[in-house]
C-alpha positions as CSV (number, residue, x, y, z in Angstrom):
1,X,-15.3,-2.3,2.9
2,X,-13.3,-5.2,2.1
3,X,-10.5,-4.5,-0.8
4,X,-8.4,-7.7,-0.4
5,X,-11.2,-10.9,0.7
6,X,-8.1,-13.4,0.9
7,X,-6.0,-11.4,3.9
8,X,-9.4,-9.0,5.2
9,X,-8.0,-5.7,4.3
10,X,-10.2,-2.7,4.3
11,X,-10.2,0.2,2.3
12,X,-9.0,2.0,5.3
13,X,-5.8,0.4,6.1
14,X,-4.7,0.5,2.2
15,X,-5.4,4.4,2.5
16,X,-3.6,4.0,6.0
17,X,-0.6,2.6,4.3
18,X,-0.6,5.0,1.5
19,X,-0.4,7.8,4.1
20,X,2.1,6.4,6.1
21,X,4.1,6.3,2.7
22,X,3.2,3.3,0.0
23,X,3.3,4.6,-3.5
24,X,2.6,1.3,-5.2
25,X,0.5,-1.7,-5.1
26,X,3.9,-4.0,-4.1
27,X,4.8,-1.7,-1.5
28,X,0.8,-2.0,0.0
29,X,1.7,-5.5,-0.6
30,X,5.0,-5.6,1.4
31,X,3.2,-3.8,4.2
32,X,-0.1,-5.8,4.2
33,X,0.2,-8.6,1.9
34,X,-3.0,-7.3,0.2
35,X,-2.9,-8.3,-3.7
36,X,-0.4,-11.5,-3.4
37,X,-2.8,-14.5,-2.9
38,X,-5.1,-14.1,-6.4
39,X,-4.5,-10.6,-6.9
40,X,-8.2,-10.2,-7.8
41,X,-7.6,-6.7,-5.7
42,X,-4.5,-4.7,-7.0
43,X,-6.6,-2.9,-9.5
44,X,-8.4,-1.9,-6.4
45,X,-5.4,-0.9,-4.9
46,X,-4.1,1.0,-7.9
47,X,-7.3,3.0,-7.9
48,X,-7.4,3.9,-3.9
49,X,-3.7,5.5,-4.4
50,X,-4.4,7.0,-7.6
51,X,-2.1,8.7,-9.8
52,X,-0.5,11.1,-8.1
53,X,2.7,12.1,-6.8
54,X,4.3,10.3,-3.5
55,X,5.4,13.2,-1.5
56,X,8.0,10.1,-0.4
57,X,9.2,8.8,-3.5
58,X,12.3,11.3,-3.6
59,X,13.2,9.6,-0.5
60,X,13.4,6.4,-1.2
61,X,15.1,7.1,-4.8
62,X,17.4,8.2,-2.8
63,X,17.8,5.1,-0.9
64,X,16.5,6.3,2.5
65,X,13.7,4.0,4.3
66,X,10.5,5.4,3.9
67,X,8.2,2.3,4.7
68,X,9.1,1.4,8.3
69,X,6.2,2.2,10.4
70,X,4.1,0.2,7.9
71,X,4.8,-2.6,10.1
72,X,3.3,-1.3,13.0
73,X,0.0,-0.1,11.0
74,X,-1.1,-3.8,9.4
């Protein structure tokens, strides 16, 4: 299923994206550019990640990169 219509991304890569360590709707957004054309889908988006911890947020508070293989997933 479709969760952003304007760039064709499915539920799965968002949950792909998430795994591979996106916490936020910008950071899916950075690594898919799902949610920046209307934005009709980043409550979408906020609802597939939920509200739970990011088992990588420590690491990028910490200034390491956490986000690089999202390239190579979109």
């Amino acid at each position: 299923m479709y969760v952003c219509s304007c760039f064709g991304i499915t539920e799965e890569q968002v949950k792909k994206h998430a795994e591979d360590g996106a916490c936020t709707p910008r950071q899916i957004a950075s690594a898919s550019k799902a949610g920046t054309d209307c934005g009709s889908c980043v409550r979408q988006i906020q609802t597939l990640l939920g509200r739970g911890a990011c088992p990588r947020r420590e690491l990028a508070e910490q200034g390491k990169q956490v986000l690089a293989r999202l390239k190579d997933a979109a």
